[in-house]
PQR file of N, CA, C, O and H, with PARSE charges and radii, in Angstrom:
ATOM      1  N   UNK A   1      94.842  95.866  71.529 -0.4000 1.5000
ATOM      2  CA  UNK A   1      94.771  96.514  72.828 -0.0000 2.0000
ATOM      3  C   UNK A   1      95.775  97.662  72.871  0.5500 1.7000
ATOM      4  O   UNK A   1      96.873  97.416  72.373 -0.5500 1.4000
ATOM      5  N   UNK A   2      95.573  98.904  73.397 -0.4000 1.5000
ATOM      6  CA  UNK A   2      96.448  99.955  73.720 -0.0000 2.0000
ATOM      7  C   UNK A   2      97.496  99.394  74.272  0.5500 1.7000
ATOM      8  O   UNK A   2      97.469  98.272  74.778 -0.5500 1.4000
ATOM      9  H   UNK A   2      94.680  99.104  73.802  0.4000 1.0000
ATOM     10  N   UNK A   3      98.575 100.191  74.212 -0.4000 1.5000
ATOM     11  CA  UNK A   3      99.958 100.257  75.005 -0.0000 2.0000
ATOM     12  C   UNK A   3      99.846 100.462  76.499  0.5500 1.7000
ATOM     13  O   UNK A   3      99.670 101.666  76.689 -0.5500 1.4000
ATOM     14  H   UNK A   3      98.596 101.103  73.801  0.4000 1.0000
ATOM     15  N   UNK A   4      99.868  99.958  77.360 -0.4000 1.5000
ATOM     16  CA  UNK A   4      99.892 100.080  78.529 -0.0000 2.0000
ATOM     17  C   UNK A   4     101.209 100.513  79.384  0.5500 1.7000
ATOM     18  O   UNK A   4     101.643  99.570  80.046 -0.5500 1.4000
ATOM     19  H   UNK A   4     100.011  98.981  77.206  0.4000 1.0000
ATOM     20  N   UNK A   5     101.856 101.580  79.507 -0.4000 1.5000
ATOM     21  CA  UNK A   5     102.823 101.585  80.195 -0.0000 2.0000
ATOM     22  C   UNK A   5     102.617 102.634  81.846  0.5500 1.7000
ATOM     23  O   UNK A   5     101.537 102.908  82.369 -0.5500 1.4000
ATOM     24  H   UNK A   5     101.504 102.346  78.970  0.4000 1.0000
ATOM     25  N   UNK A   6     103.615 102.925  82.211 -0.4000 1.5000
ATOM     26  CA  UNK A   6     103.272 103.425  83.279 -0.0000 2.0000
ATOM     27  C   UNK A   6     102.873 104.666  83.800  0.5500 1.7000
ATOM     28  O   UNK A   6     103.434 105.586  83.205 -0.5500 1.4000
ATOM     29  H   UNK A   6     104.493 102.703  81.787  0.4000 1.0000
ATOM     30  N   UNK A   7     102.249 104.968  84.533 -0.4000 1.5000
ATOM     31  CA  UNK A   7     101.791 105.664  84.585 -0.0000 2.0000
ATOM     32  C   UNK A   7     100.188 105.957  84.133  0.5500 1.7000
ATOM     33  O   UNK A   7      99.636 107.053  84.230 -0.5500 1.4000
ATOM     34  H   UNK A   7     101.793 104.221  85.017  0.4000 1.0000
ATOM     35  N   UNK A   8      99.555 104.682  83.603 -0.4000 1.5000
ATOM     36  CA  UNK A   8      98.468 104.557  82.945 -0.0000 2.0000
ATOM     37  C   UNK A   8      97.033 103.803  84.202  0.5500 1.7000
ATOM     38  O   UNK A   8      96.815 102.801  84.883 -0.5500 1.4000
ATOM     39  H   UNK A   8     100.003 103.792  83.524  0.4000 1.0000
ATOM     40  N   UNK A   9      96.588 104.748  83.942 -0.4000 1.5000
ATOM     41  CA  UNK A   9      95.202 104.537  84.594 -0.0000 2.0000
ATOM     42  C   UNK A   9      94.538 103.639  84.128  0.5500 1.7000
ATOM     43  O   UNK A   9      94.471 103.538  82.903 -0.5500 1.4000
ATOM     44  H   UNK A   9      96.765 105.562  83.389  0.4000 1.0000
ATOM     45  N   UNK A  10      93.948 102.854  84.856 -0.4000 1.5000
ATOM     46  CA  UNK A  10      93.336 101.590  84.583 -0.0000 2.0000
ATOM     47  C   UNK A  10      92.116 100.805  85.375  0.5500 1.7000
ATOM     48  O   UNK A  10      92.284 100.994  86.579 -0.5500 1.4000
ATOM     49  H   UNK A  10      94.003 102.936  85.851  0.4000 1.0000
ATOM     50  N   UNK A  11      90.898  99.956  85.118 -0.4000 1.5000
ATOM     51  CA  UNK A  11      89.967  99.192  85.895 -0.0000 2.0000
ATOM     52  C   UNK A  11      90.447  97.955  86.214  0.5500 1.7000
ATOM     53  O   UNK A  11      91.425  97.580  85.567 -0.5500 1.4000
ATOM     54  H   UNK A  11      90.761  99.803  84.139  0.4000 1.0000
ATOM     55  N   UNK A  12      90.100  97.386  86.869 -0.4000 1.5000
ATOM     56  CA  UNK A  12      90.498  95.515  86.274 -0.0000 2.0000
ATOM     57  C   UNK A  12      89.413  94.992  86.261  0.5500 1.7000
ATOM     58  O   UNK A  12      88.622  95.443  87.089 -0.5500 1.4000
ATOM     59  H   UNK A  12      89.306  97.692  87.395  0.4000 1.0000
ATOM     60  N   UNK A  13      89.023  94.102  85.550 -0.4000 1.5000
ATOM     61  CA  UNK A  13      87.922  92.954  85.038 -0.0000 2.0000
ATOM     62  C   UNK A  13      87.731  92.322  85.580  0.5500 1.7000
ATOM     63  O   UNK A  13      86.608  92.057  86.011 -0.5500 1.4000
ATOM     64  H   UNK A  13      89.665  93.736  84.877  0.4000 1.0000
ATOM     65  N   UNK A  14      88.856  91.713  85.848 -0.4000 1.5000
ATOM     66  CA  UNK A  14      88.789  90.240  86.166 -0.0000 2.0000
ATOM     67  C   UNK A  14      88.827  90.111  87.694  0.5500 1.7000
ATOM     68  O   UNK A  14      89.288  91.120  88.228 -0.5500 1.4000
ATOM     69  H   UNK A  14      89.768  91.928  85.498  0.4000 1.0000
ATOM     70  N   UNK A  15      88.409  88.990  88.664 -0.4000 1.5000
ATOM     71  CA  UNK A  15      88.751  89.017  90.179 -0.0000 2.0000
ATOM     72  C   UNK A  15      88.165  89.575  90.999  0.5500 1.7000
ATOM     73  O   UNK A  15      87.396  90.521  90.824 -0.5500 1.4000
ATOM     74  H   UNK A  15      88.034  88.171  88.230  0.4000 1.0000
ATOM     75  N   UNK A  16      88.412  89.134  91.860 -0.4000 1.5000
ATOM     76  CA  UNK A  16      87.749  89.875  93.772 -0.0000 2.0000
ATOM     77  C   UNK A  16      88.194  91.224  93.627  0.5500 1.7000
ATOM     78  O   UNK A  16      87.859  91.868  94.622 -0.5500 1.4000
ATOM     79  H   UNK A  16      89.036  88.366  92.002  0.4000 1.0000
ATOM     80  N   UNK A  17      88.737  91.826  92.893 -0.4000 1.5000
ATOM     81  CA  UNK A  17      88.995  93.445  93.008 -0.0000 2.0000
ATOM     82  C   UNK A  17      88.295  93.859  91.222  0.5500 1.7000
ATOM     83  O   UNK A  17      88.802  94.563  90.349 -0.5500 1.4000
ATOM     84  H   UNK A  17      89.009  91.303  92.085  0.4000 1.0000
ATOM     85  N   UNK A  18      87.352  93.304  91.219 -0.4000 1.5000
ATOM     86  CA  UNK A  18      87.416  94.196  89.266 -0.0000 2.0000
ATOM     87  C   UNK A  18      86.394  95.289  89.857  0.5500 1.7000
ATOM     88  O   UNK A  18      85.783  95.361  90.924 -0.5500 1.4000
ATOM     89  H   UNK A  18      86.940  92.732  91.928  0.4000 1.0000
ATOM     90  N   UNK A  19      86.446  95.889  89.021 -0.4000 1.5000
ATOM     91  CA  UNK A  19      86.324  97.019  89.068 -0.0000 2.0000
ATOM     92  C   UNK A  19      86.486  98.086  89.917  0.5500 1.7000
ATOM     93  O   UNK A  19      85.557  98.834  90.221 -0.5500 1.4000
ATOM     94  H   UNK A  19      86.942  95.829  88.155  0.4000 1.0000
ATOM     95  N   UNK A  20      87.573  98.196  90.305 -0.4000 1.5000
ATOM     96  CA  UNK A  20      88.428  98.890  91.349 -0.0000 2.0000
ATOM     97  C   UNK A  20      89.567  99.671  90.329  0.5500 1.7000
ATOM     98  O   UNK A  20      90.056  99.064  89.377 -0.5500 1.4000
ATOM     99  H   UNK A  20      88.327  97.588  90.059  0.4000 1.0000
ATOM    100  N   UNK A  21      89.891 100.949  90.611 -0.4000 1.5000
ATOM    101  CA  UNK A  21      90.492 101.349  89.782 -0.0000 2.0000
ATOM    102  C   UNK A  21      92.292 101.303  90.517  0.5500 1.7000
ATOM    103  O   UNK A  21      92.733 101.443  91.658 -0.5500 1.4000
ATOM    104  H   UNK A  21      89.494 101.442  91.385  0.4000 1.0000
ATOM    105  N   UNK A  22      92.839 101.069  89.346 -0.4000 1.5000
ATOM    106  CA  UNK A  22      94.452 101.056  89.628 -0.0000 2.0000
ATOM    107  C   UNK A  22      95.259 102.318  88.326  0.5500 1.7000
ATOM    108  O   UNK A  22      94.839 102.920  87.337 -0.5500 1.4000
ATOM    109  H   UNK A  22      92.482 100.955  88.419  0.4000 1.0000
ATOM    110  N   UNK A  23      96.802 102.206  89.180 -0.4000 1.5000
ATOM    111  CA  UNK A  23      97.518 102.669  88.062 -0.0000 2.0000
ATOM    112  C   UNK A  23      98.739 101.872  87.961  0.5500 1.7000
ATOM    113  O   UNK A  23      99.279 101.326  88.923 -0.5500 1.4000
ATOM    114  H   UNK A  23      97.143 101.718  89.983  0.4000 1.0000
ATOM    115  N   UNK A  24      99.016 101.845  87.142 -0.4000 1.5000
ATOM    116  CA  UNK A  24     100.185 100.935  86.073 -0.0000 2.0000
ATOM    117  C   UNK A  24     101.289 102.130  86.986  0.5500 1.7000
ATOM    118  O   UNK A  24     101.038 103.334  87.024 -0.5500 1.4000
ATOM    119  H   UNK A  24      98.577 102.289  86.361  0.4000 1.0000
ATOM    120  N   UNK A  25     102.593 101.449  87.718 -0.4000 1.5000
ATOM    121  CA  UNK A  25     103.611 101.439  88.295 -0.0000 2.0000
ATOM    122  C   UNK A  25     104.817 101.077  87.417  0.5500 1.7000
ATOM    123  O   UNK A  25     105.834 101.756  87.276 -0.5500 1.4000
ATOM    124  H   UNK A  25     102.797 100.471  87.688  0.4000 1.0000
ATOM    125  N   UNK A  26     104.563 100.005  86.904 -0.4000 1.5000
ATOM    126  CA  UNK A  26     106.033  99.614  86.366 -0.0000 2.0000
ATOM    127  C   UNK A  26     105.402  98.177  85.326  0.5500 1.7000
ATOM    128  O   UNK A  26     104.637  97.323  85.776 -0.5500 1.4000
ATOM    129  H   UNK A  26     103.736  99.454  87.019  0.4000 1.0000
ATOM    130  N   UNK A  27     106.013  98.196  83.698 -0.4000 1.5000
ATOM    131  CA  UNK A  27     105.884  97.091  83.226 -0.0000 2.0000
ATOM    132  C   UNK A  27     106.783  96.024  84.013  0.5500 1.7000
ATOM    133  O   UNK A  27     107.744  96.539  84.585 -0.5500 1.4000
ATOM    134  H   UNK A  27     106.635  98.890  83.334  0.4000 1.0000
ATOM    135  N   UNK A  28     106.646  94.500  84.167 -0.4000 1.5000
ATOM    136  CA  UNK A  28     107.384  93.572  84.256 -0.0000 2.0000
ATOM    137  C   UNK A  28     107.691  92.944  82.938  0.5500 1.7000
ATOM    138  O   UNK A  28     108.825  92.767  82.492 -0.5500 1.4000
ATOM    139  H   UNK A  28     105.866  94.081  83.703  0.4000 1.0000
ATOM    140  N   UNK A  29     106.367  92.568  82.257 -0.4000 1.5000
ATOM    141  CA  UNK A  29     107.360  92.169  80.868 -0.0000 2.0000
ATOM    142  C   UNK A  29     105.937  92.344  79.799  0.5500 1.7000
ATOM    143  O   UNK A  29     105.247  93.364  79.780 -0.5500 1.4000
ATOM    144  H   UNK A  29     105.446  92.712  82.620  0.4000 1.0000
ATOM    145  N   UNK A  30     105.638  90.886  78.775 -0.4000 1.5000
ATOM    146  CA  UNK A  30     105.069  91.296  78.092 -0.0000 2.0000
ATOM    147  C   UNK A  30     103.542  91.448  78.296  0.5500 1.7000
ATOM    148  O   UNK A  30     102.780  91.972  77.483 -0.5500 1.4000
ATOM    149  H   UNK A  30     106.198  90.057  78.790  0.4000 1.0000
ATOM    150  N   UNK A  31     103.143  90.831  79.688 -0.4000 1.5000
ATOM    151  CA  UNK A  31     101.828  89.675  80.058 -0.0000 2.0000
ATOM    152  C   UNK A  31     101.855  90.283  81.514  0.5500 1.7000
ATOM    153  O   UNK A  31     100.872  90.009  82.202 -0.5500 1.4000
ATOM    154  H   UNK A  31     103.761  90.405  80.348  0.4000 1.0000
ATOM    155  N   UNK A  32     102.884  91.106  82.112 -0.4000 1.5000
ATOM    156  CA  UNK A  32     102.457  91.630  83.674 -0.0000 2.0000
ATOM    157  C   UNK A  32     102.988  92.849  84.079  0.5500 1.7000
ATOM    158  O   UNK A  32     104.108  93.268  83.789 -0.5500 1.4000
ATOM    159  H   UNK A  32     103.683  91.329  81.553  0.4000 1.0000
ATOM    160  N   UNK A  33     101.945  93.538  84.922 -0.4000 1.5000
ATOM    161  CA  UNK A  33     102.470  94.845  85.064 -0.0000 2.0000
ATOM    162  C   UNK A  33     102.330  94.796  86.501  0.5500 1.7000
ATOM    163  O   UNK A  33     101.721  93.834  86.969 -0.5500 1.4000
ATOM    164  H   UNK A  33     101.035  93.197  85.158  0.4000 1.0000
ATOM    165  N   UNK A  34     102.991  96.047  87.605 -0.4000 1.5000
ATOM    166  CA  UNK A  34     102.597  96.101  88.671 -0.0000 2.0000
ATOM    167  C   UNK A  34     102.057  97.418  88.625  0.5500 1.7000
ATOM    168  O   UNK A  34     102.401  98.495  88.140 -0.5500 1.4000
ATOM    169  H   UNK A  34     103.486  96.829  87.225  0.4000 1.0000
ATOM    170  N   UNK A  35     100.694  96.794  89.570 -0.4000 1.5000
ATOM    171  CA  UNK A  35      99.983  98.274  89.727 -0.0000 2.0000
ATOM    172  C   UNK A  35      99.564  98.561  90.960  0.5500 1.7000
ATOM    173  O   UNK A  35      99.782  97.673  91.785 -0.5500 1.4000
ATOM    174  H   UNK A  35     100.414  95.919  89.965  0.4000 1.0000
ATOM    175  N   UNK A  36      98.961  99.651  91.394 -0.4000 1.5000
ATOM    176  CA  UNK A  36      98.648 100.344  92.601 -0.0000 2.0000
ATOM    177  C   UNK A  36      97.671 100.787  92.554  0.5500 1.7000
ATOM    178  O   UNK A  36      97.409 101.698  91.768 -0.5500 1.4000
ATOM    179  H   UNK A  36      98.784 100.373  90.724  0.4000 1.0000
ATOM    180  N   UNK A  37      96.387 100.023  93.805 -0.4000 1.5000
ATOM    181  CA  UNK A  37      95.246 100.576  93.809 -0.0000 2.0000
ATOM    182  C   UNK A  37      95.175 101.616  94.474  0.5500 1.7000
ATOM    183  O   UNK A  37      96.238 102.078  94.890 -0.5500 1.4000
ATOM    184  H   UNK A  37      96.599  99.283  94.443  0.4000 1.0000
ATOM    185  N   UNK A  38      94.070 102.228  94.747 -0.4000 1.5000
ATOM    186  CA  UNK A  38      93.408 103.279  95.682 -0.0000 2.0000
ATOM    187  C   UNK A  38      94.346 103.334  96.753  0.5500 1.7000
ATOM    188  O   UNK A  38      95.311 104.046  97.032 -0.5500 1.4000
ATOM    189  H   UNK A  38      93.207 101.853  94.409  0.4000 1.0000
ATOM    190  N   UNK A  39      93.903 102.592  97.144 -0.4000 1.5000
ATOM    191  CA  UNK A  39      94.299 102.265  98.907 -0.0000 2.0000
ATOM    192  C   UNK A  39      96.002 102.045  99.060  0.5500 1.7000
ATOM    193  O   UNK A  39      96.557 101.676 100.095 -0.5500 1.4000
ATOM    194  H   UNK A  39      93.119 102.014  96.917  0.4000 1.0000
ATOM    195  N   UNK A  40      96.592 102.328  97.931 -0.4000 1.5000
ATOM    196  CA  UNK A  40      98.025 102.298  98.341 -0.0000 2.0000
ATOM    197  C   UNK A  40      98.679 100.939  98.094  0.5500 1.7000
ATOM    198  O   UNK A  40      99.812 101.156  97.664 -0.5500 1.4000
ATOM    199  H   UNK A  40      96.141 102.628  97.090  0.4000 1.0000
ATOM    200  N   UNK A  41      98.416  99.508  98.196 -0.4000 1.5000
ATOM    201  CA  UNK A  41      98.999  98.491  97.939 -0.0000 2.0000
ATOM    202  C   UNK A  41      99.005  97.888  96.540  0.5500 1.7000
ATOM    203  O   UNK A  41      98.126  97.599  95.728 -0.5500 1.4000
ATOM    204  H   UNK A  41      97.496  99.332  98.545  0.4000 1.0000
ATOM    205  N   UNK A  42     100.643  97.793  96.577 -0.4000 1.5000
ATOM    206  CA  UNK A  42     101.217  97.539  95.253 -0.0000 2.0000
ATOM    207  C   UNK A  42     101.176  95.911  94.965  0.5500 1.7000
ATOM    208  O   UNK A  42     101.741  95.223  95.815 -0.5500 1.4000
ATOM    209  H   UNK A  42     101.357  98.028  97.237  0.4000 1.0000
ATOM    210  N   UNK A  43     100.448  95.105  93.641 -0.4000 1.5000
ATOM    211  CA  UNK A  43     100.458  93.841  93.597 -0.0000 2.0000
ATOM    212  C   UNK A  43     100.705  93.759  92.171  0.5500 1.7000
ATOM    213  O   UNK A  43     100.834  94.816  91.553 -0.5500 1.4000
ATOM    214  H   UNK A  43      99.989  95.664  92.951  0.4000 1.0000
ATOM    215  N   UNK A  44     100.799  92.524  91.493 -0.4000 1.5000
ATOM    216  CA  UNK A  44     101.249  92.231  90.489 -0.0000 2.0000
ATOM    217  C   UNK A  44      99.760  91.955  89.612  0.5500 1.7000
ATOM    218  O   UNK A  44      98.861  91.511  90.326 -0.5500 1.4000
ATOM    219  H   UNK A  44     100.695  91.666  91.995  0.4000 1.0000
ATOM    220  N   UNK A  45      99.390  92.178  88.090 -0.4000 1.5000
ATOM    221  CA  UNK A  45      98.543  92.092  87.566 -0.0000 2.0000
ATOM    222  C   UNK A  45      98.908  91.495  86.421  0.5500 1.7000
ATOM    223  O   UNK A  45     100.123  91.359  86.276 -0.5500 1.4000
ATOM    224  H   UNK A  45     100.121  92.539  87.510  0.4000 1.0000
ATOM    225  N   UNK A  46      97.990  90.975  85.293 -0.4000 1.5000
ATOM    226  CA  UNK A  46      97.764  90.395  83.863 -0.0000 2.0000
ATOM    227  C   UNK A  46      97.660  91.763  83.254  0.5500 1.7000
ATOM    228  O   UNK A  46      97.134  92.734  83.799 -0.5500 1.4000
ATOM    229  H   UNK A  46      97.003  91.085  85.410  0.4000 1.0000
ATOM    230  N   UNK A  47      98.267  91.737  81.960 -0.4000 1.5000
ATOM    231  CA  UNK A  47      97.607  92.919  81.122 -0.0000 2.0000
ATOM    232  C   UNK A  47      96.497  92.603  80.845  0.5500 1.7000
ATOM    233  O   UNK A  47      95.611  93.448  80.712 -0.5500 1.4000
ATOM    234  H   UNK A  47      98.694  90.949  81.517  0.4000 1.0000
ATOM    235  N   UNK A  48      96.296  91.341  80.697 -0.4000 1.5000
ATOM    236  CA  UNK A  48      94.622  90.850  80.313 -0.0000 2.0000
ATOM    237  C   UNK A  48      93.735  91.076  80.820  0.5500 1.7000
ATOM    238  O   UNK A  48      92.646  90.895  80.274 -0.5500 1.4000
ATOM    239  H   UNK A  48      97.015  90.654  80.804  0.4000 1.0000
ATOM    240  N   UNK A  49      93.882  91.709  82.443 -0.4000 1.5000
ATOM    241  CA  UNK A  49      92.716  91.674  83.252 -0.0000 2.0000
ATOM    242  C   UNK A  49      92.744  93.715  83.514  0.5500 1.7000
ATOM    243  O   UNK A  49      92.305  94.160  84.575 -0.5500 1.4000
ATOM    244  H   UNK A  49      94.766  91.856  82.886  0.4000 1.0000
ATOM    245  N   UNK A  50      93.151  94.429  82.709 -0.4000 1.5000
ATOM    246  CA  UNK A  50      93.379  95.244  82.723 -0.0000 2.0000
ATOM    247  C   UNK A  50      92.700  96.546  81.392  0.5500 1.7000
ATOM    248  O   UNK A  50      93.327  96.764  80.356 -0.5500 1.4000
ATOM    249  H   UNK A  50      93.507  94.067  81.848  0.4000 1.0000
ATOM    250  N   UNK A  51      91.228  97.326  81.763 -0.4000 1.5000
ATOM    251  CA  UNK A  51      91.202  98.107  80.823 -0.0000 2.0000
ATOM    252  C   UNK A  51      91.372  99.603  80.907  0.5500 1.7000
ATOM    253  O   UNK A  51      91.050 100.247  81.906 -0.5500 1.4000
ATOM    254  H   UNK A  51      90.718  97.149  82.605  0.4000 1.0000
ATOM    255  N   UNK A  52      91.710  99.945  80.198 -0.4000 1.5000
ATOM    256  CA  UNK A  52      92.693 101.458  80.239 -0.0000 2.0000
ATOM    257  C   UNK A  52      91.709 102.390  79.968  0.5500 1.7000
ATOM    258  O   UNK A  52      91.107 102.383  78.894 -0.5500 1.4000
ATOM    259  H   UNK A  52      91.971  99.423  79.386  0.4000 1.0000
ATOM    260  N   UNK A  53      91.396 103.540  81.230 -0.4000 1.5000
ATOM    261  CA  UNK A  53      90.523 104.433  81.315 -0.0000 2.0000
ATOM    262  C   UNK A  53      91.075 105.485  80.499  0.5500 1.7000
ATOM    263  O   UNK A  53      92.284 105.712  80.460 -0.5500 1.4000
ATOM    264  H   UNK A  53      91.885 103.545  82.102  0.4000 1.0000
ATOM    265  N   UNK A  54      89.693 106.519  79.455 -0.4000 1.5000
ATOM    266  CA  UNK A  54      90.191 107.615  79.174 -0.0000 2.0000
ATOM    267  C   UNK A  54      90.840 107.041  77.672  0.5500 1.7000
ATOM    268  O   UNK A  54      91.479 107.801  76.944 -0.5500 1.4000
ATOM    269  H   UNK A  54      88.711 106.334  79.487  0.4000 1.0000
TER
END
């Protein structure tokens, strides 16, 4: 899987929001990032549920 760090545009897969597009805010560690959808609210994500547009 690509490097995901911040600033990285992204879909999510997985969940009541997949396919909604986000961007990568800030790594937390190796397995979670926080990201920010559309609409402005910042939540915590899986890298797993995460594929990197572009």
């Amino acid at each position: 899987m690509a490097a995901i760090k911040a600033g990285t545009v992204c879909i999510l897969k997985k969940g009541r929001r997949a396919g909604s597009k986000v961007t990568v805010t800030k790594v937390i560690d190796d397995m979670f990032v926080e990201v920010q959808d559309e609409k402005g609210k910042v939540r915590r994500s899986s890298i797993m549920h995460l594929e990197p547009v572009g």
